[in-house]
C-alpha positions as CSV (number, residue, x, y, z in Angstrom):
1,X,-121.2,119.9,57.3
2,X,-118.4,122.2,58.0
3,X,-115.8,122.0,61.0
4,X,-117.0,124.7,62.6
5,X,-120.7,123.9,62.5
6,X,-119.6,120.0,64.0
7,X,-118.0,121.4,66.8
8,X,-120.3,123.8,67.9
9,X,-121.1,125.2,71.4
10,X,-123.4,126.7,73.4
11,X,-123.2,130.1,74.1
12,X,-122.6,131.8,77.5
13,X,-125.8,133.1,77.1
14,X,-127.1,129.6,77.0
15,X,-125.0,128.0,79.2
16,X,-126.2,130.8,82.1
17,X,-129.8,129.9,81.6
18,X,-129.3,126.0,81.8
19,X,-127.3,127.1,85.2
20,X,-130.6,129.1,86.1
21,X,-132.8,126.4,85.6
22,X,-130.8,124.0,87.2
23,X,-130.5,125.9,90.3
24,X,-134.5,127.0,90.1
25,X,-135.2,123.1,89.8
26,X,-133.1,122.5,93.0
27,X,-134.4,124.8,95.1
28,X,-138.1,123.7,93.7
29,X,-137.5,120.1,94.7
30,X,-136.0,121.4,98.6
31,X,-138.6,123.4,98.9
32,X,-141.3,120.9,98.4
33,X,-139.3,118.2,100.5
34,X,-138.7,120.6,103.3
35,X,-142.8,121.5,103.7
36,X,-143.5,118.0,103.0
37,X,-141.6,116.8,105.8
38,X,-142.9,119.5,108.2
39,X,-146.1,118.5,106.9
40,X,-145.8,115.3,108.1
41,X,-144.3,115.5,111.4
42,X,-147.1,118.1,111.8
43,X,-150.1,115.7,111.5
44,X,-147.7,113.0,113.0
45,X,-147.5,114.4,116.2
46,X,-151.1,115.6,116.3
47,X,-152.1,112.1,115.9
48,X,-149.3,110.5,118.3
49,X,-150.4,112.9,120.9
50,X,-154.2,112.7,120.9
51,X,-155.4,110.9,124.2
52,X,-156.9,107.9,122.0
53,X,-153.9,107.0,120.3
54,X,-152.5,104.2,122.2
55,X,-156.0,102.2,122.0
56,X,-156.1,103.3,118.2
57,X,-152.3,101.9,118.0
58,X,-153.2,98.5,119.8
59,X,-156.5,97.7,118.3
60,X,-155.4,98.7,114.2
61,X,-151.4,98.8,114.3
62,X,-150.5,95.9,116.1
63,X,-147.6,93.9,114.4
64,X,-147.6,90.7,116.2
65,X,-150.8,90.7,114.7
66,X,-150.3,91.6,111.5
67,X,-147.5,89.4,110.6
68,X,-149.9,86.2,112.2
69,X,-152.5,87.5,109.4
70,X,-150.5,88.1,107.0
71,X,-150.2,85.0,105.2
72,X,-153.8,84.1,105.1
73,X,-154.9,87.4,103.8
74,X,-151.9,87.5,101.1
75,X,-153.0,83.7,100.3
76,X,-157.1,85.3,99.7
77,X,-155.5,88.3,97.9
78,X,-154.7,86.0,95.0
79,X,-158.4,84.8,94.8
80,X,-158.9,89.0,94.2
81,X,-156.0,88.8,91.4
82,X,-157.8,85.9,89.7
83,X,-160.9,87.5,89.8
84,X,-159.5,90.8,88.4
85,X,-158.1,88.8,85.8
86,X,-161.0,87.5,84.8
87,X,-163.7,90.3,85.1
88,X,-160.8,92.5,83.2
89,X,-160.9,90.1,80.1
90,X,-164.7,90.1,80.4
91,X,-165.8,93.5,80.9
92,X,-163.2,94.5,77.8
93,X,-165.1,92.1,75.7
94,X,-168.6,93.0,76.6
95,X,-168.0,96.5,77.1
96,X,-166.6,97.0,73.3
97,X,-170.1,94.9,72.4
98,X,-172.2,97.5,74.0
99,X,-170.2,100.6,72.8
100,X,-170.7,99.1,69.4
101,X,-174.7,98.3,70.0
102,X,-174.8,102.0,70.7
103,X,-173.1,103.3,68.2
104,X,-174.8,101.3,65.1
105,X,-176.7,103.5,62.8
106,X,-180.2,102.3,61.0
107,X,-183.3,102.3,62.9
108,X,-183.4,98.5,61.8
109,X,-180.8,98.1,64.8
110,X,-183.1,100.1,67.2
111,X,-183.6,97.1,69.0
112,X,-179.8,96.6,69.9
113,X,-179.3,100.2,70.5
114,X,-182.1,100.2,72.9
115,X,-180.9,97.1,74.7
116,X,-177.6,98.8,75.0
117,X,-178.9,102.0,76.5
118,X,-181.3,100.2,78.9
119,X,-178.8,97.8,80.3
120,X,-176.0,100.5,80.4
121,X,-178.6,103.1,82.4
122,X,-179.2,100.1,85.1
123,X,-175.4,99.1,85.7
124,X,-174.3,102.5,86.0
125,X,-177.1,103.6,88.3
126,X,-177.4,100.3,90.6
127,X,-174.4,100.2,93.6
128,X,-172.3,97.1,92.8
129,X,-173.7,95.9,96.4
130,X,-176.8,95.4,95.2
131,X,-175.9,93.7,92.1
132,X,-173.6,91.2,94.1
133,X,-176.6,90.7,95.9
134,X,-179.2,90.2,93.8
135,X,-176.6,88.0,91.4
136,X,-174.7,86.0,94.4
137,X,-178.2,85.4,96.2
138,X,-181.0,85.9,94.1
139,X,-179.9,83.9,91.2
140,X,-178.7,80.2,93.4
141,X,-182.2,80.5,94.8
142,X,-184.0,80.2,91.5
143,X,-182.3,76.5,91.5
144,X,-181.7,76.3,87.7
145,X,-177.7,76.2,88.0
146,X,-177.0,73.7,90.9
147,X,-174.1,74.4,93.3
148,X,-171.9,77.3,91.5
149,X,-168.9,79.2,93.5
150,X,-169.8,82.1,95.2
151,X,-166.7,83.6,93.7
152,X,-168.4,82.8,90.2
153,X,-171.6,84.7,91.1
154,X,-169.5,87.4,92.4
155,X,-167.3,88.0,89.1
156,X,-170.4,87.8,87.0
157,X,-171.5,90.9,89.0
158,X,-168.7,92.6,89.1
159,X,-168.5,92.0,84.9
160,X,-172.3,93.4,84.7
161,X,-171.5,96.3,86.4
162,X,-168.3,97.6,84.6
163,X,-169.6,96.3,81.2
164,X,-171.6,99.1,81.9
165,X,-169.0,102.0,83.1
166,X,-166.4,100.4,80.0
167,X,-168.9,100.6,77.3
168,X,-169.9,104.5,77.7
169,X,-166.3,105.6,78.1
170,X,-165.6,103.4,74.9
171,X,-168.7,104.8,73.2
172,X,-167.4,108.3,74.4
173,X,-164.0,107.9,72.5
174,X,-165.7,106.7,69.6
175,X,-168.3,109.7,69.1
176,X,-165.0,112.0,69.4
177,X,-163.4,110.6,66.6
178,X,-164.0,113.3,63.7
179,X,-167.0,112.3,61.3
180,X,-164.8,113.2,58.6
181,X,-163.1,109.8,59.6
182,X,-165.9,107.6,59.1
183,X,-166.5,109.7,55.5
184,X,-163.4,108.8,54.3
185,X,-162.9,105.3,54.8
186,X,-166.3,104.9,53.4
187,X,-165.8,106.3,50.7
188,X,-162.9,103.8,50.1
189,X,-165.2,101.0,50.0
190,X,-165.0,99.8,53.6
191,X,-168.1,98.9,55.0
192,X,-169.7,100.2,58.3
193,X,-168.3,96.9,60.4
194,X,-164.9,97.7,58.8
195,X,-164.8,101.3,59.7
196,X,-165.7,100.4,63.0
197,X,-162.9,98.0,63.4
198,X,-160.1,99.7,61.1
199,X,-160.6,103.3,61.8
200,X,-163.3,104.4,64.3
201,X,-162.6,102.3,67.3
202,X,-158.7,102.4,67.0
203,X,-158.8,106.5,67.5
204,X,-161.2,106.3,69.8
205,X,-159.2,103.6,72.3
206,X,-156.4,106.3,71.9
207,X,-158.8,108.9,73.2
208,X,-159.9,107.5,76.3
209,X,-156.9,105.7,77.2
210,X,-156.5,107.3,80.9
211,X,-160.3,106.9,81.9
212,X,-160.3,103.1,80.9
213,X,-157.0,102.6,83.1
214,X,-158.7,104.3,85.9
215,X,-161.8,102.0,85.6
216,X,-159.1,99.6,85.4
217,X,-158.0,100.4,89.1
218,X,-161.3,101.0,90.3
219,X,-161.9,97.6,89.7
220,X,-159.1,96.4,91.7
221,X,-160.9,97.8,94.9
222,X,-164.0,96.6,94.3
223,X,-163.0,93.0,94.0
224,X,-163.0,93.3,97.4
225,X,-166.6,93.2,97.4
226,X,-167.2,89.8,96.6
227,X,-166.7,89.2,99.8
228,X,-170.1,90.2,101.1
229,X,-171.3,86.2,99.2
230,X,-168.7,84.1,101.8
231,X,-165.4,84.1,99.1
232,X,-162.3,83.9,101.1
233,X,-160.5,86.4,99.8
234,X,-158.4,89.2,101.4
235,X,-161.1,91.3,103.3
236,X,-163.1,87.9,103.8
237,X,-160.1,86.4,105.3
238,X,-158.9,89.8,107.0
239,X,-162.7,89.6,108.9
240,X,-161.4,85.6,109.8
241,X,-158.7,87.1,111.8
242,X,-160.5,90.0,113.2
243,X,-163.0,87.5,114.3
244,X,-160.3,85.8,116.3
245,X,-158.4,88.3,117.5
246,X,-160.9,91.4,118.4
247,X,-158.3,93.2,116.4
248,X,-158.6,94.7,113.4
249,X,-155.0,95.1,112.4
250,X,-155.7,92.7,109.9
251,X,-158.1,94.7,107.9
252,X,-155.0,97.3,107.5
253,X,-152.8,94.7,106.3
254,X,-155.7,93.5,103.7
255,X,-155.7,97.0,102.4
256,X,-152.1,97.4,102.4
257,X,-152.0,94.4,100.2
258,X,-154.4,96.5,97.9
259,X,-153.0,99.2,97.6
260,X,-149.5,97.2,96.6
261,X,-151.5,95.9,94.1
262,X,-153.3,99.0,92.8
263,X,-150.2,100.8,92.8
264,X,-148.3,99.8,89.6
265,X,-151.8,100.4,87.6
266,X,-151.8,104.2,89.7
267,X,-148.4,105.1,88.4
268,X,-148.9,104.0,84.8
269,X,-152.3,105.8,84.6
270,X,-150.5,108.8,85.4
271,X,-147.5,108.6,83.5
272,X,-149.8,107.5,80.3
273,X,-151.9,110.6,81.2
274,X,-148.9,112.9,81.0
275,X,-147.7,111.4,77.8
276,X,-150.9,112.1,76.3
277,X,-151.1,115.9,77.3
278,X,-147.7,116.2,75.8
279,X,-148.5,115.0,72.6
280,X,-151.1,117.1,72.7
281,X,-149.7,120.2,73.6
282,X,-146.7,119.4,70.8
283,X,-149.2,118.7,68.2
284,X,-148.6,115.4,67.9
285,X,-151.8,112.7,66.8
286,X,-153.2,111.2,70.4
């Protein structure tokens, strides 16, 4: 390398585009802040001045009342996180089981592929409502288990139903994985199991990556739901405090507490997402 090509500089040329951009990129950024803010105060004082907004303000935004609620509903958030935990591990399990059912080849494994269809056609088409019904209620009656947690019942159902979501987006990535792919490891002596493990369901994770995450936060609302069987959790303990208040301040701070929790999972789906569709656009392997 040569003096001069060590220190070298951009041109003026170059240096007067940077400066373009630069300013272009500032005044982008004001721009956006400015209508954003006018956006705001806009709807604001539309809301602030409608003739309902004082009842709206005392029976939803009241703060005495929200910080008296908030440790009880923070305290049944965490029974939401376990469950989440849980059902996450679960459906990532049984969903890779059914994308694999689907995707076996043979009409001797008919029987599993048909299994697989069936049960992911039900649990995509029945509202989790139901399921948490028919699972929290209808299963206790039969008698067979004894006394189970409601919050049990309620995981199992919320495990059914995204097995179901989890294994067609898996199954989705995996179809889009080249043929060509499966030929060639194949044809260097790995057998159908082993392709499926080593080649096919590697690339086809990498494919779906954003739509997973985003049944990932789905989930984190809907945990909410196993509330509807008696478990004390956020909304169940939110509907405590409504109950004794005639307020319903609490249900805001329940979905608050929500939102703080689904917001880390928001962020990451969409900075993953962006990666992604750079790689793409570069040419790189997603």
């Amino acid at each position: 390398m040569t003096t001069t090509d060590a220190a070298w500089q951009p041109s003026e040329l170059e240096l007067a585009r940077r400066a373009t951009r630069r300013r272009q990129s500032t005044k982008s950024v004001l721009i956006a802040l400015a209508s954003t803010v006018v956006f705001v105060g806009i709807v604001g004082y539309a809301v602030v001045s409608s003739p309902g907004w004082e009842d709206v303000r005392r029976s939803f935004f009241d703060v005495d009342i929200a910080l008296a609620a908030f440790p009880s509903v923070l305290a049944g958030l965490w029974v939401n996180i376990q469950v989440l935990l849980v059902a996450a591990l679960a459906v990532a399990v049984i969903g890779t089981l059914l994308a694999v059912m689907r995707s076996l080849r043979g009409p001797v494994f008919f029987p599993l592929r048909a299994l697989a269809t069936v049960y992911t056609d039900l649990f995509r088409g029945m509202p989790l409502l139901i399921v948490l019904y028919l699972v929290g209620f209808g299963i206790p009656a039969l008698g067979i288990f004894g006394r189970v947690p409601v919050v049990l019942w309620g995981t199992i159902a919320i495990v059914l139903t995204y097995s179901a979501y989890v294994a067609e987006v898996l199954r989705a990535g995996m179809e889009a994985v080249h043929p060509s792919q499966r030929i060639a490891a194949r044809s260097l002596g790995l057998s159908h199991a082993q392709t499926l493990r080593i080649v096919v369901i590697p690339q086809g994770v990498r494919k779906v990556v954003p739509a997973l995450m985003n049944d990932f936060v789905s989930m984190q609302k809907d945990v909410g739901l196993i509330s509807v069987l008696g478990a004390v959790d956020a909304v169940r303990a939110a509907q405590i405090q409504v109950a004794a208040t005639y307020n319903f301040t609490p249900y805001i701070v329940a979905g608050l507490l929500f939102v703080a929790m689904s917001l880390p999972m928001i962020r990451l789906t969409d900075w993953v997402s962006a990666r992604l569709a750079r790689r793409e656009q570069t040419g790189g392997v997603v």
